[in-house]
C-alpha positions as CSV (number, residue, x, y, z in Angstrom):
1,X,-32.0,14.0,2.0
2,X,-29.0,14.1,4.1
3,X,-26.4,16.5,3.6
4,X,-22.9,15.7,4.9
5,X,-20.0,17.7,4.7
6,X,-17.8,14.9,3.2
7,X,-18.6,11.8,2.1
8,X,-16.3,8.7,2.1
9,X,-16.8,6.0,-0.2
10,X,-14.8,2.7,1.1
11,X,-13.6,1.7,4.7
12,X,-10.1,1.0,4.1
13,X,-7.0,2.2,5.4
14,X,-7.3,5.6,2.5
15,X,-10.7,6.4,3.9
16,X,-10.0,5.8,7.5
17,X,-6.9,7.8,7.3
18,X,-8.7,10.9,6.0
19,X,-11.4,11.0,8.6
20,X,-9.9,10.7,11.3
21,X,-7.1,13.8,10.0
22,X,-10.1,16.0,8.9
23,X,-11.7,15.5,12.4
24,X,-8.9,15.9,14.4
25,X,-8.3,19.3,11.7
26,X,-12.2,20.5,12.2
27,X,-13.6,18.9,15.3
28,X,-17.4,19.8,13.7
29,X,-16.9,18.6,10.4
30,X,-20.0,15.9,9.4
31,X,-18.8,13.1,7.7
32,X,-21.2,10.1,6.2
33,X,-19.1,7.0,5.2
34,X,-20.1,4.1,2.7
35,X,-19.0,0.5,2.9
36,X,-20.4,-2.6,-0.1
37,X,-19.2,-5.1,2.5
38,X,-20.5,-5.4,6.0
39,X,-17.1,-4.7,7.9
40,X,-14.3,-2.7,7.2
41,X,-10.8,-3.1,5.9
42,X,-12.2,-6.7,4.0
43,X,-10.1,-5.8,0.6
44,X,-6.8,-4.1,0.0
45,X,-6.0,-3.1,4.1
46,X,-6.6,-7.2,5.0
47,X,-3.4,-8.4,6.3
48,X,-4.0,-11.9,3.7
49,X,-5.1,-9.6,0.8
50,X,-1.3,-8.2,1.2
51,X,-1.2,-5.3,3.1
52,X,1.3,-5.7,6.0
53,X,4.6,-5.4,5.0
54,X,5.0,-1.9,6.0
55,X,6.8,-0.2,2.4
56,X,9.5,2.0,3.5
57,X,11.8,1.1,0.8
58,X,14.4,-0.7,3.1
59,X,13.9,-3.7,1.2
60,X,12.5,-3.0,-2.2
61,X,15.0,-3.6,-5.1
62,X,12.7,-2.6,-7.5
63,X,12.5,1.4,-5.8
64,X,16.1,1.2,-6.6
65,X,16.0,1.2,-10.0
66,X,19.4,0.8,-11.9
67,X,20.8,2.8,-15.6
68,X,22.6,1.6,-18.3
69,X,26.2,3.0,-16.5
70,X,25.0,1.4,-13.9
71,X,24.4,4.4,-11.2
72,X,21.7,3.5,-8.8
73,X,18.4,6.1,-8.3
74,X,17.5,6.7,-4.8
75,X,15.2,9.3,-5.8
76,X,11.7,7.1,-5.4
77,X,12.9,5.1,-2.3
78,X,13.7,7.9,-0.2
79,X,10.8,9.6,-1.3
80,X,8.9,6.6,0.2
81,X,11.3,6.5,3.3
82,X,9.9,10.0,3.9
83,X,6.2,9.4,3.8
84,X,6.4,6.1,5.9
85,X,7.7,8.1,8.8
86,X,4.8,10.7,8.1
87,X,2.5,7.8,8.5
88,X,4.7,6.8,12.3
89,X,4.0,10.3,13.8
90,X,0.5,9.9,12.9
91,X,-0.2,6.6,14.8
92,X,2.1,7.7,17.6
93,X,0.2,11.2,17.9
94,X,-2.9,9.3,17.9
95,X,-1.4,6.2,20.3
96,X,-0.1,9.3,22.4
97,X,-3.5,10.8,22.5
98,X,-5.4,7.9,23.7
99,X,-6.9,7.6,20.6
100,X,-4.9,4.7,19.2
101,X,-4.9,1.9,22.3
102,X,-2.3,-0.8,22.1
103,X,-0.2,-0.2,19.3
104,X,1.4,-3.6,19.2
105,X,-2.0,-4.8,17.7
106,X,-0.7,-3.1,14.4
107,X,2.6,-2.3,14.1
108,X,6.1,-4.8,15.2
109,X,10.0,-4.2,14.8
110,X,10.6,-6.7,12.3
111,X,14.0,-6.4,10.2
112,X,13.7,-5.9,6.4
113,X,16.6,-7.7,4.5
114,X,17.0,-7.6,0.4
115,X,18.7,-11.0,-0.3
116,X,20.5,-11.9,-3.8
117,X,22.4,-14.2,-5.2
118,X,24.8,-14.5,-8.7
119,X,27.4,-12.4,-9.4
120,X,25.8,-9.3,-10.9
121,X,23.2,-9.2,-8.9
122,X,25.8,-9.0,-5.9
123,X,27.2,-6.1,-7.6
124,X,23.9,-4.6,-8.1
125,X,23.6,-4.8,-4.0
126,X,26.7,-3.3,-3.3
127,X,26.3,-0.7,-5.1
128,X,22.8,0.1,-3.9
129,X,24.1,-0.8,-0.3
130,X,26.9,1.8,-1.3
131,X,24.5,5.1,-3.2
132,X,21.6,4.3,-0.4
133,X,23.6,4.4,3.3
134,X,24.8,7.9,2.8
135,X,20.9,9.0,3.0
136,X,20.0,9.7,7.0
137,X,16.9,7.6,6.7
138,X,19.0,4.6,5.9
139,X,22.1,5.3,7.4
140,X,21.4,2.2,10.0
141,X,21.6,-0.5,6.8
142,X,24.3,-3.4,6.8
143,X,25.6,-5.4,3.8
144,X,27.4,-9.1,3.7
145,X,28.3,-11.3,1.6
146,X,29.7,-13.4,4.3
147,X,27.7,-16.4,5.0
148,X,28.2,-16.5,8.4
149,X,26.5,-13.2,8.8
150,X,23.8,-14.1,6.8
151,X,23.0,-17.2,8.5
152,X,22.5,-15.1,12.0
153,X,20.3,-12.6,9.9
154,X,18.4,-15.2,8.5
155,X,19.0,-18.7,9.3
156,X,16.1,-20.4,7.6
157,X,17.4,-19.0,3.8
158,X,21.0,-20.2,4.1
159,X,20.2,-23.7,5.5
160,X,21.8,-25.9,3.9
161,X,22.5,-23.7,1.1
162,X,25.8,-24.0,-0.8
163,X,28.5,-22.2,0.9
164,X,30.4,-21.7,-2.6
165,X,26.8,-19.9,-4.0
166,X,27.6,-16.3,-4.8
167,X,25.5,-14.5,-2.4
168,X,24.6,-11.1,-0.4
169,X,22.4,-9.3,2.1
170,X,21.6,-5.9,3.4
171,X,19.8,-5.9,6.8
172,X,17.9,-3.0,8.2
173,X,17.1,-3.6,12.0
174,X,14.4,-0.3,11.6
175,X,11.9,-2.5,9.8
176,X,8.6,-2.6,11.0
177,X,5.3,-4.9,10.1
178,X,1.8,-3.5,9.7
179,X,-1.2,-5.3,9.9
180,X,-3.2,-2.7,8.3
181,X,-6.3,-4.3,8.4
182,X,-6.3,-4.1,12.1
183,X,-5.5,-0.3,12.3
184,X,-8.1,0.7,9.7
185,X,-10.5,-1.3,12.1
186,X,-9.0,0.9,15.6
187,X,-8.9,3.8,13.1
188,X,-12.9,3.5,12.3
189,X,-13.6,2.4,16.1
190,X,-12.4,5.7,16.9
191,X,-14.1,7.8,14.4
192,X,-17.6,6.3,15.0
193,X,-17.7,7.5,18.3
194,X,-17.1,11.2,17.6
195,X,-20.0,13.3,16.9
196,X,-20.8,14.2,12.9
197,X,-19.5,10.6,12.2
198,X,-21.7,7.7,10.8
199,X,-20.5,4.5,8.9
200,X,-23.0,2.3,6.8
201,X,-21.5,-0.7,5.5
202,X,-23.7,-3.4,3.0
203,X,-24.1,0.2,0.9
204,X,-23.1,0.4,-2.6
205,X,-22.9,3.7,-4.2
206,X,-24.9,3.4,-7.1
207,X,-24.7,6.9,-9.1
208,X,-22.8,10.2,-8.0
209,X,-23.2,13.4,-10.1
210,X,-22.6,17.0,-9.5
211,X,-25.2,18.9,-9.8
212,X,-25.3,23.1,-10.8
213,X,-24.6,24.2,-6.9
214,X,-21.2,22.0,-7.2
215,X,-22.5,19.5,-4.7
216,X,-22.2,15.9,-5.4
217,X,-25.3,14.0,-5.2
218,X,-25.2,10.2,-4.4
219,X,-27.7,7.1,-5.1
220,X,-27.5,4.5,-2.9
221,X,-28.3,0.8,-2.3
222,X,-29.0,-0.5,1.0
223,X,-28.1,-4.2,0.0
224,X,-29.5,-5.4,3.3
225,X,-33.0,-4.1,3.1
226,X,-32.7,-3.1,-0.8
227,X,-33.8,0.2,0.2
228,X,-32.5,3.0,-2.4
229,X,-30.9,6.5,-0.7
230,X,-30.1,9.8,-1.8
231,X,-27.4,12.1,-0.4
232,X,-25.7,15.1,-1.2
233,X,-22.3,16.8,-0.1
234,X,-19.6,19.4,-0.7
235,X,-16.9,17.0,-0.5
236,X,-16.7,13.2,-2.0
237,X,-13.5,11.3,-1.8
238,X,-13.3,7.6,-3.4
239,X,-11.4,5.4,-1.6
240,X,-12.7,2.3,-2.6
241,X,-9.6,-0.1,-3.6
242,X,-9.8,-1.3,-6.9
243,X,-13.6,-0.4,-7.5
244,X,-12.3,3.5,-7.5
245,X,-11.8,3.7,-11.2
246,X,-15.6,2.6,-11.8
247,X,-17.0,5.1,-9.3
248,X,-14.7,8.0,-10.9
249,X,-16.2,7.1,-14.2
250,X,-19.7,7.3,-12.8
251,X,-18.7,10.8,-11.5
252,X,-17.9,11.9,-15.4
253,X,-15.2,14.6,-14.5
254,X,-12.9,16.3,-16.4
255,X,-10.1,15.3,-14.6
256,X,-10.6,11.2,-14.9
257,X,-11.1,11.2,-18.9
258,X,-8.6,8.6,-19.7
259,X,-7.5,6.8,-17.2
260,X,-8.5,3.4,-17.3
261,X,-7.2,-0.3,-14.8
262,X,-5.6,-3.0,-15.2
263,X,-6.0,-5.6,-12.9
264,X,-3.6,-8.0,-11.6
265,X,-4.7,-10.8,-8.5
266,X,-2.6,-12.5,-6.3
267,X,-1.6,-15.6,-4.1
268,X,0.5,-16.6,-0.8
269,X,2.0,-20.0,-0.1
270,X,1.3,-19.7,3.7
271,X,3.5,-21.8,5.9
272,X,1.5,-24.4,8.1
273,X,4.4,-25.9,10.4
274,X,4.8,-24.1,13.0
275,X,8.5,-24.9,13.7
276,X,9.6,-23.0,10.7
277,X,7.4,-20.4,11.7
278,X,9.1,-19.9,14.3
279,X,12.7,-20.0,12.9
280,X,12.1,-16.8,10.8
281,X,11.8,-13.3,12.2
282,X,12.3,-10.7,9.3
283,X,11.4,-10.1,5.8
284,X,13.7,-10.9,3.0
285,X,12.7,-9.6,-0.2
286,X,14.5,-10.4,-4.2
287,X,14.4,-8.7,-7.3
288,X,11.1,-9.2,-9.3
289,X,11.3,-11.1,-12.6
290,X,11.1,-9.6,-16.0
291,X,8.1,-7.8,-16.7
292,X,6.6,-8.6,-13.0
293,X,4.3,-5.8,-11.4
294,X,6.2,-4.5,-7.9
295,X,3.2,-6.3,-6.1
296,X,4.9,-9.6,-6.9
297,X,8.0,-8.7,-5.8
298,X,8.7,-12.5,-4.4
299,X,9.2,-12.3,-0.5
300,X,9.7,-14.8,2.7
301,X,8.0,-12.7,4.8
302,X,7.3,-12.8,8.6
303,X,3.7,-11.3,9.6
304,X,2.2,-10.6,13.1
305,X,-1.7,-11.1,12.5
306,X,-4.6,-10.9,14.8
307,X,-1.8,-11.6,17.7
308,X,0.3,-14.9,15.6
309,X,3.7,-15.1,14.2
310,X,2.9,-16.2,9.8
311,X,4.7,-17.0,7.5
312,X,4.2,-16.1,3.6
313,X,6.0,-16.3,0.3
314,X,4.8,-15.0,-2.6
315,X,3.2,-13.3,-3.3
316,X,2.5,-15.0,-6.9
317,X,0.5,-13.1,-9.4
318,X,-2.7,-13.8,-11.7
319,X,-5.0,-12.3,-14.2
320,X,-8.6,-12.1,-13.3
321,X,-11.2,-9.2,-14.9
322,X,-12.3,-8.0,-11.2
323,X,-11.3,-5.1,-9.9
324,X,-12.1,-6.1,-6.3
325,X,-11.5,-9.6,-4.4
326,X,-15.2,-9.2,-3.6
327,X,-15.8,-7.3,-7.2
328,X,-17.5,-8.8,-10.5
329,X,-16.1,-10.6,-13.6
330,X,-17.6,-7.9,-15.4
331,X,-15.9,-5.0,-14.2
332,X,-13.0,-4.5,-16.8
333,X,-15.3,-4.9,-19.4
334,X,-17.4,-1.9,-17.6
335,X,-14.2,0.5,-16.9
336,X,-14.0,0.4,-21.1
337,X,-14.8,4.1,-22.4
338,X,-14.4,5.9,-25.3
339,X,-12.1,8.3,-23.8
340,X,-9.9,5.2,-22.1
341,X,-9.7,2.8,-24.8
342,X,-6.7,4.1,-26.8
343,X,-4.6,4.2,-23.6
344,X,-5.5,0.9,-22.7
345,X,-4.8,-0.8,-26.0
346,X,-1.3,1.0,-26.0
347,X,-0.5,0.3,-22.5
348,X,-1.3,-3.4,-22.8
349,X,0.8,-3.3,-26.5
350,X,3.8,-1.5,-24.7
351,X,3.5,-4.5,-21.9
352,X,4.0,-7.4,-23.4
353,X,6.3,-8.7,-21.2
354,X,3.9,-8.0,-17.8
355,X,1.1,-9.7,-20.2
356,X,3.8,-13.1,-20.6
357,X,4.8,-13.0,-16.6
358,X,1.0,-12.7,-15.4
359,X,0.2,-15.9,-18.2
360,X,3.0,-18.2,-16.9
361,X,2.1,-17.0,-13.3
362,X,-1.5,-18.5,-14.2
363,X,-0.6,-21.8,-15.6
364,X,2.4,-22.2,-12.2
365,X,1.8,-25.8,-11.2
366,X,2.4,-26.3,-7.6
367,X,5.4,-28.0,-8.0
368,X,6.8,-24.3,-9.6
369,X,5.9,-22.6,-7.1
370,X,7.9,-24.7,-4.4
371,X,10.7,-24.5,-6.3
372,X,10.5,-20.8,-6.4
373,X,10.3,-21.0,-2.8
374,X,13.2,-23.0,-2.4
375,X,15.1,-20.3,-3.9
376,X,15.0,-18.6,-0.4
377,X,14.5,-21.3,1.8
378,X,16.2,-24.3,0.0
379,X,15.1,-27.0,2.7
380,X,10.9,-26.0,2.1
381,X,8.5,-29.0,1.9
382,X,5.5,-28.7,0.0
383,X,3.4,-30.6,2.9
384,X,4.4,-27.4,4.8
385,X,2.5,-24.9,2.7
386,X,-0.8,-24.0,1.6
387,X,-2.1,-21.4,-1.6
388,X,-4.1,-18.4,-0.7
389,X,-5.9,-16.0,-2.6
390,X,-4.3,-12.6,-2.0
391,X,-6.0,-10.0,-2.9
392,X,-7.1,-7.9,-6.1
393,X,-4.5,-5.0,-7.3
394,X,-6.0,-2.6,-10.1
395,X,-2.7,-0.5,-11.8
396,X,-3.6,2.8,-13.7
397,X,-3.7,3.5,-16.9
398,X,-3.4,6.8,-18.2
399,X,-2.7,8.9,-21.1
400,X,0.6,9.8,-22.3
401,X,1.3,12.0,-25.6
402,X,4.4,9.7,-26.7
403,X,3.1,6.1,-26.1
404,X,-0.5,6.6,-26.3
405,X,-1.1,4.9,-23.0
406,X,1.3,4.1,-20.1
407,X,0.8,1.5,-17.4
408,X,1.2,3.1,-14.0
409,X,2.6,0.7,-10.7
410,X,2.5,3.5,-8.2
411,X,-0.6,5.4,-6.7
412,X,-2.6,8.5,-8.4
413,X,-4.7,10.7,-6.8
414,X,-6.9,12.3,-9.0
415,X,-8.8,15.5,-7.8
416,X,-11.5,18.2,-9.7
417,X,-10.5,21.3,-10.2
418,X,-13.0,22.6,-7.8
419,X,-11.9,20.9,-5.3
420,X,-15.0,18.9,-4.2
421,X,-13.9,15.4,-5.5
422,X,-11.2,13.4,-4.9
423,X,-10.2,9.7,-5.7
424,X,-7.5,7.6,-5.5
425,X,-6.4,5.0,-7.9
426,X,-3.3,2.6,-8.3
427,X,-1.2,0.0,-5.4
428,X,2.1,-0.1,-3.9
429,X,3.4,1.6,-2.1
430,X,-0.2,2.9,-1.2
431,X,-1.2,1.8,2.9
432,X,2.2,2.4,3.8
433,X,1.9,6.1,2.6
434,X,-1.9,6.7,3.2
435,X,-0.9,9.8,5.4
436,X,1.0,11.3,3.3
437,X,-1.5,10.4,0.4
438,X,-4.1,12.0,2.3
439,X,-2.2,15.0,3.4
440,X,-1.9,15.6,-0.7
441,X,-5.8,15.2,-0.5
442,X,-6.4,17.8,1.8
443,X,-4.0,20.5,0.4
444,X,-6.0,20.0,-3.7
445,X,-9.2,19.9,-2.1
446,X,-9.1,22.0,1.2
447,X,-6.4,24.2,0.2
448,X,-7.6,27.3,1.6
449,X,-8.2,25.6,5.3
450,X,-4.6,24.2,5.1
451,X,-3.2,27.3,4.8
452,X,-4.2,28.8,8.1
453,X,-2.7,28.8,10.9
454,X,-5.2,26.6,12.4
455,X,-5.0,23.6,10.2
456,X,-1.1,24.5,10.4
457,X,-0.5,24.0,13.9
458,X,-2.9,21.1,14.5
459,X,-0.9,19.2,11.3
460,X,2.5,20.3,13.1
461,X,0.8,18.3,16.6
462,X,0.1,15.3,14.4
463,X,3.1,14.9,12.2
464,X,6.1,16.9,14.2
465,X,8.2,17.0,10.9
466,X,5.7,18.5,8.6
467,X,6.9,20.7,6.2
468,X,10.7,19.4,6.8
469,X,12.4,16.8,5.4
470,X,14.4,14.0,7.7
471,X,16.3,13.2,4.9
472,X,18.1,16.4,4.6
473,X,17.9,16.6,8.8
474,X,19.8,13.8,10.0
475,X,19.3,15.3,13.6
476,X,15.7,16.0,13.3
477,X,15.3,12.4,11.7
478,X,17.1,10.5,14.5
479,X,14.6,11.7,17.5
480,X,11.7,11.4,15.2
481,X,12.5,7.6,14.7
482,X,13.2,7.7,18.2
483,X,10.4,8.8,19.7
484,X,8.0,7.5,17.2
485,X,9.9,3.9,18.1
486,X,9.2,4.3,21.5
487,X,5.7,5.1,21.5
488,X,4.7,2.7,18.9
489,X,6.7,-0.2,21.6
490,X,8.8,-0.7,18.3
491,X,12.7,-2.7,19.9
492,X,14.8,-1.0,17.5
């Protein structure tokens, strides 16, 4: 039986992330990783399945969220802000190292705009434009309501759009684009050649249990040969997209009683003329519709994968009983528990309105979904565009004394008390802020290791600003975005 010190279940971005910081943190550490599908990054960190936008709240009305007197909360998007430049010192550390090659395979400047239209929405704009600019982190941000401007931000929305339409824009030139698929796949091409490190992918962890000496014993299914594996380890994280919530259940901790998924699917139109394409250089994002998961947040959105310009709207979201693009029909029926199914019957009772959006996003003709398009890019043709299947989203359910049950849209990491498991649920913001996720990882589970001095100075190496926050160091935050810029090859 092989024994491991850590065991990582899922080759995404979460998975890749914390390898690669707990070998850089203990150069002899052993870690075994354990992947259904026969590459990595093939759900949640693929560039169609969503992940690329690179979240740093520049763009994201619904981070913003705005009270009945009408004062904007910056709280969540600075937050966000924070841990997206964690994530920049990372790569550039690693880029800077030699152990990242060519970051322009991942990572391009790519301006995020948040574009609305109708009076109060304008004013909603404003004054986020207004609350959010006296914040370092976005002290670079522009707002219009002039057309003119607008049209050299973003000339494919406002063509031939009415000039008397009530309109505005705020344009951040720090934007970036991620293809996150490709970085999980230079993150893993890295790891695999350091000693201690060994990937198996077409292996599904079957069973994982503690047993009395507080390791974590695993049964696994080679689906290549169908050979069955056992392993055992001190340290078991679950990174494994929307199958997560399964595997925790499997585990039967403490700590997961109660927490159940819902899952939400998606779709792109993806442009197919390459003129327009071209015309279009940034991301414009709206506001989301009543009751619509952040996911869906509807964006015209310029992405940079495997090497070519795209160009996506959407995305446009769905209902399906998977937890995983590549998962079975069966698997909300499986995540139903004893101990889950009061908060999921009282989440789904106090979302009514999420349950009515995803319904009418399911029956969207074609012809609806054009003319939701058309919204930010009047002149759009339908012989232009095709539908993709995005990928599969699971949001977290989890107790709550009030409501019974409350439907979580962020990201949860959920760790034993011991310390020797670790697993993270939810979506958005989630690749954007997998260092910073991680980081949180290491200090619940190998608390005592990030207090020395060791683990301290090596983390300082990595991320420069550890432990301070840009926001509150407008000095410290400008050569941080400066250097990280340059080393990444980011233009602004």
């Amino acid at each position: 039986m092989k024994q491991p010190d850590v065991i990582l279940i899922g080759a995404g971005i979460m998975s890749a992330t914390l390898g690669v910081l707990l070998k850089e943190l203990q150069p002899d550490i052993c870690i075994d990783i354990y992947e259904r599908l026969d590459k990595p990054a093939q759900e949640s960190s693929e560039a169609w399945n969503n992940a690329g936008t690179g979240h740093s709240a520049f763009c994201e009305l619904n981070y913003t969220p705005e009270n009945e007197s009408g004062k904007v909360d910056c709280k969540k998007a600075v937050k966000i802000a924070e841990q997206f430049q964690l994530s920049r010192q990372f790569w550039s550390y690693l880029v800077d190292n030699g152990k990242l090659t060519n970051p322009e395979n991942f990572i391009h400047s790519v301006p995020h705009l948040s574009f609305v239209w109708g009076n109060e929405n304008v004013e909603f704009l404003q004054n986020r434009y207004q609350t959010i600019i006296k914040n370092p982190l976005f002290s670079a941000m522009q707002f219009s309501t002039d057309f003119e401007q607008l049209q050299s931000w973003m000339p494919l929305v406002m063509q031939n759009r009415n000039k008397k339409e009530k309109v505005a824009a705020t344009y951040m030139p720090l934007g970036t684009d991620v293809n996150f698929g490709a970085l999980t796949e230079s993150l893993f091409d890295y790891l695999i050649k350091q000693d201690g490190v060994t990937i198996h992918y077409n292996h599904e962890v079957r069973k994982i249990k503690q047993k009395e000496d507080k390791a974590w014993r695993l049964k696994i299914k080679d689906l290549a040969s169908d050979k069955k594996i056992k392993t055992k380890s001190k340290f078991v994280f679950i990174g494994a997209g929307g199958g997560s919530l399964l595997l925790l259940e499997k585990a039967d901790v403490k700590e997961g009683e109660g927490f159940g998924g819902f899952p939400v699917s998606g779709q792109w139109l993806k442009c197919t003329n390459e003129d327009i394409i071209q015309k279009h250089h940034v991301k414009v994002y709206g506001k989301a519709s009543v009751g619509a998961p952040p996911m869906s947040v509807p964006h015209l959105d310029t992405r940079i994968i495997n090497g070519k310009k795209e160009l996506l709207f959407g995305p446009f979201a769905g209902f399906s009983t998977k937890f995983l693009k590549n998962g079975s029909y069966l698997d909300l029926i499986k995540s139903i528990e004893l101990d889950n199914v009061i908060p999921m019957l009282s989440a789904g009772w106090h979302n009514l309105p999420l349950t009515k959006y995803l319904v009418e996003q399911v029956m969207q003709s074609d012809e609806k979904r054009i003319e939701a398009l058309k919204e930010y890019f009047p002149d759009a043709k339908q012989e232009d565009w095709q539908l993709l299947e995005a990928g599969q989203r699971v949001q977290v359910i989890k107790k709550d004394e009030k409501e019974g049950g409350i439907l979580e849209f962020g990201t949860e990491v959920i760790s034993t008390s011991d310390g020797t498991l670790a697993c993270l649920l939810g979506a958005s913001p989630g690749a954007s802020t997998a260092v910073a996720i991680m980081i949180d990882v290491l200090h619940k589970c190998f608390g005592d290791e990030m207090k020395s001095n060791i683990w301290q100075e090596k983390i300082k190496q990595m991320i420069p600003s550890f432990g301070q926050s840009l926001n509150e160091n407008p000095e410290l935050c400008s050569s941080i975005i400066k250097m990280t810029s340059k080393t990444l090859k980011l233009q602004n």
